[in-house]
N, C-alpha and C positions, 0 to 999 in steps of 0.2 A: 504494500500500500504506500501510496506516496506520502511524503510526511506534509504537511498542512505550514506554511509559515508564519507568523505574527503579522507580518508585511502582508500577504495575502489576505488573510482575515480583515483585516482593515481597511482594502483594497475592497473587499465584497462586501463592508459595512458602509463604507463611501459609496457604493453605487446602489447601494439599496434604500439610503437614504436622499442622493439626488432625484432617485427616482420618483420621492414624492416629495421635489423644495417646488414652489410653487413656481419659482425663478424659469427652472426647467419644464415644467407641465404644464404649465398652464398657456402662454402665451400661443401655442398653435392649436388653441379650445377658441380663442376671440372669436363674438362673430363677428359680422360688420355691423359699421356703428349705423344707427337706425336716423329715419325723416327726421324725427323731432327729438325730444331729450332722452340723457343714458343714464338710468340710477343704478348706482351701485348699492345692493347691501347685503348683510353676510353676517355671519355668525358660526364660530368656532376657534379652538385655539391656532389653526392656522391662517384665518380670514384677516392678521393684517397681513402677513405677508403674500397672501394671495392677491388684498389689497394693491398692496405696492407690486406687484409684479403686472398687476389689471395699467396703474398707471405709466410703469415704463414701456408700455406697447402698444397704448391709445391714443390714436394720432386724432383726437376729436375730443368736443366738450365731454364731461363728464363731471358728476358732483355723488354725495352719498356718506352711507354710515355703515360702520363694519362690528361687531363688537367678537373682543379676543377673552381672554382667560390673563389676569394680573402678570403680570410680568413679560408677556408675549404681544406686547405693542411692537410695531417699530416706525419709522419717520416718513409721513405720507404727506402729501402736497393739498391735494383736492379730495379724497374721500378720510373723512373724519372718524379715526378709530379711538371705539372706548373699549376701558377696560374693568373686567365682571368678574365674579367667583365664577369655579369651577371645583369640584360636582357638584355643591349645592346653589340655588341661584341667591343674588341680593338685589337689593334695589336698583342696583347700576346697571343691571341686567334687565331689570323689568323697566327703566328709563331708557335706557336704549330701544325695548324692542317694543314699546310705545311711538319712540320717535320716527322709528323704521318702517312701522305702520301706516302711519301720518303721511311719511314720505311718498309713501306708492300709491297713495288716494287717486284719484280724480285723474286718472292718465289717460291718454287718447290712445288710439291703436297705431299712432307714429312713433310712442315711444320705445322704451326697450327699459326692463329690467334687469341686470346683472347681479345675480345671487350668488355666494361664493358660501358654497357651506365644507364644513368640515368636522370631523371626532370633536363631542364637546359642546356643537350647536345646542343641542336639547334643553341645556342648563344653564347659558348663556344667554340663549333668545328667551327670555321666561316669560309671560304676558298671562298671568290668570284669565280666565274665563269669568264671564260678568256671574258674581255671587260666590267666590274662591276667591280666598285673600291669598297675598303673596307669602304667610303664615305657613298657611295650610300646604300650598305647593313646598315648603321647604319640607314641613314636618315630614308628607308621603313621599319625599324625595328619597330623601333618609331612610324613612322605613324599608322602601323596594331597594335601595343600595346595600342594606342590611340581609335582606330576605332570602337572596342565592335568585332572585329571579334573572333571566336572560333580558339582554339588553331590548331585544324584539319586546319582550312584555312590560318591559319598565317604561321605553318609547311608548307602549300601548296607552299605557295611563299616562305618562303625560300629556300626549296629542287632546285628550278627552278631558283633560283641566286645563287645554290651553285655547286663547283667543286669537294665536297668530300661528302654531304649530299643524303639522297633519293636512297641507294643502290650504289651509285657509291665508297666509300669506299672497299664493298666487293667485287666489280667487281674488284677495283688495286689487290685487294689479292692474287685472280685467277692466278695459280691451288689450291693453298695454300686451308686448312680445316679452315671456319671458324666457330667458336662458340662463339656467344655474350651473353652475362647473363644482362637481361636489369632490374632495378628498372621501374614501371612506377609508370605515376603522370596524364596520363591523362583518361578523361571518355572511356569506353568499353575496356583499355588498350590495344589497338592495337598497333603492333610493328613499323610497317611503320609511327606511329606520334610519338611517342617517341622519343625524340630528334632528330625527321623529318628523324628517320630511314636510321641511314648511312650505316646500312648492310642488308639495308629488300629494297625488291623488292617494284616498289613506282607505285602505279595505277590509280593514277594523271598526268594530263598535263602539256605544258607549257600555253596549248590555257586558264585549268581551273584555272591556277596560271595569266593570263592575266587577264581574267575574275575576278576575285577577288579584281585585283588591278581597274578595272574601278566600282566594285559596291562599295569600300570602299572609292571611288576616290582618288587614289594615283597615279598619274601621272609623275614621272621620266620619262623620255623620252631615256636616257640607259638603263632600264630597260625594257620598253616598247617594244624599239627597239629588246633589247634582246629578249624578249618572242615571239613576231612577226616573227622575222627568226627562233626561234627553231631549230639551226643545229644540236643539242645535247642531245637530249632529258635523262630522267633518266632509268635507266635500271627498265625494265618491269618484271611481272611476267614471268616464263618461260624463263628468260633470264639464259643461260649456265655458263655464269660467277658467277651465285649466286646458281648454282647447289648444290655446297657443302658448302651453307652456312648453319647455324640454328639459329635460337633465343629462349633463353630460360630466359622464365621471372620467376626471382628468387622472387619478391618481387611487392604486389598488392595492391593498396587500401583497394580492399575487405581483405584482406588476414588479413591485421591490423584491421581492424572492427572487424573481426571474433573473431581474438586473443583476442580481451577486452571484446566482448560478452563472449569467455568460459569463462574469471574469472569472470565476473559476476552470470555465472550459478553456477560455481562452489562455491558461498556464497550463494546462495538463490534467487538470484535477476533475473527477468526473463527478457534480453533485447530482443528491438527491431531494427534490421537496417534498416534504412531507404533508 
């Protein structure tokens, strides 16, 4: 067997993580800049620098808000990054994703949205649901963090306590184009659990986000209440509001695997992914 070098390992750690710098991925995701205005917004611990990656390759107006995870800002010109807790959410988080809301109101179908989601969106974008205080989303944060549930079923209940999560982000959009470039971080990288999918059609309930909360026993009774009347449910597949949306994942687990397996062929070394 051939022996493994320090130098090589770190050689196949470098290219596994190029593989997901936004610097690298992202830019031949652009699409073209649209008739009328370009918003940018985003949320995740990689959305500033996906941020600043969107700015050094858009030859056209652009303006927007991104929000990151404390310490993972970095220096942006024209889209405005804040910074939030990460896994539980705080204020800064549910101030931002009020603002980001606000922002994508009232848009015509000449504009264009730019979503930049990434690992981390879910806690970051936080926006209660009208009658769920920002309280209560932290407490059943915690508790499903605690409980061994999969990230698929924690995404579940959030989308269903939240007012901007699970496709309803790109329902405000509407008529507005939009185009989201996601990082993902979770198994099968599906777009609807990525950061609980605030511009992807959600094909979950409130009955199986109810359901959740009684098999992991987490019992809020706002919450409860909430899920029980369901006046609000998330925008579905086939819903017309997400007609003209798209998601395009720039950046994959597999995708980083791959990248350190080639430089491992390319010395001699034959990997395997597991």
């Amino acid at each position: 067997m051939k022996s493994v070098s320090r130098g090589l390992l770190r050689r196949m750690f470098d290219a596994a993580v190029n593989a997901a710098d936004p610097a690298s991925c992202l830019p031949r995701h652009l699409p073209s800049p649209p008739k009328g205005r370009t918003i940018v917004v985003g949320a995740g611990k990689a959305a500033a620098s996906m941020a600043k990656a969107v700015e050094d390759h858009w030859n056209a107006d652009l303006e927007g808000l991104v929000v990151t995870r404390y310490g993972h800002g970095v220096p942006t010109r024209r889209i405005e990054v804040i910074e939030a807790a990460h896994p539980v959410p705080d204020h800064a988080g549910y101030a931002a994703a009020e603002r980001i809301l606000g922002m994508v109101k009232g848009l015509s179908a000449d504009d264009l949205v730019l979503c930049l989601i990434s690992g981390g969106g879910s806690a970051l974008l936080t926006m209660p649901a009208p009658g769920i205080t920002l309280a209560t989303k932290q407490a059943i944060n915690k508790a499903l963090l605690r409980s061994g549930a999969t990230i698929a079923e924690i995404n579940c209940v959030r989308k269903h306590l939240s007012a901007i999560k699970g496709g309803r982000l790109a329902a405000a959009c509407a008529p507005a184009k939009v185009v989201t470039l996601a990082i993902s971080d979770v198994p099968g990288d599906d777009p609807s659990i990525i950061a609980s999918g605030p511009t992807v059609a959600d094909p979950t309930t409130c009955a199986d986000a109810l359901a959740l909360l009684n098999q992991y026993g987490i019992s809020d009774s706002s919450a409860v209440s909430y899920l029980r009347k369901c006046s609000d449910e998330t925008p579905k597949p086939g819903d017309q509001r997400l007609a003209n949306a798209e998601v395009i994942l720039i950046a994959t687990p597999q995708n980083a695997l791959q990248a350190a397996a080639d430089v491992a062929v390319t010395e001699g070394v034959t990997p395997m992914i597991l």
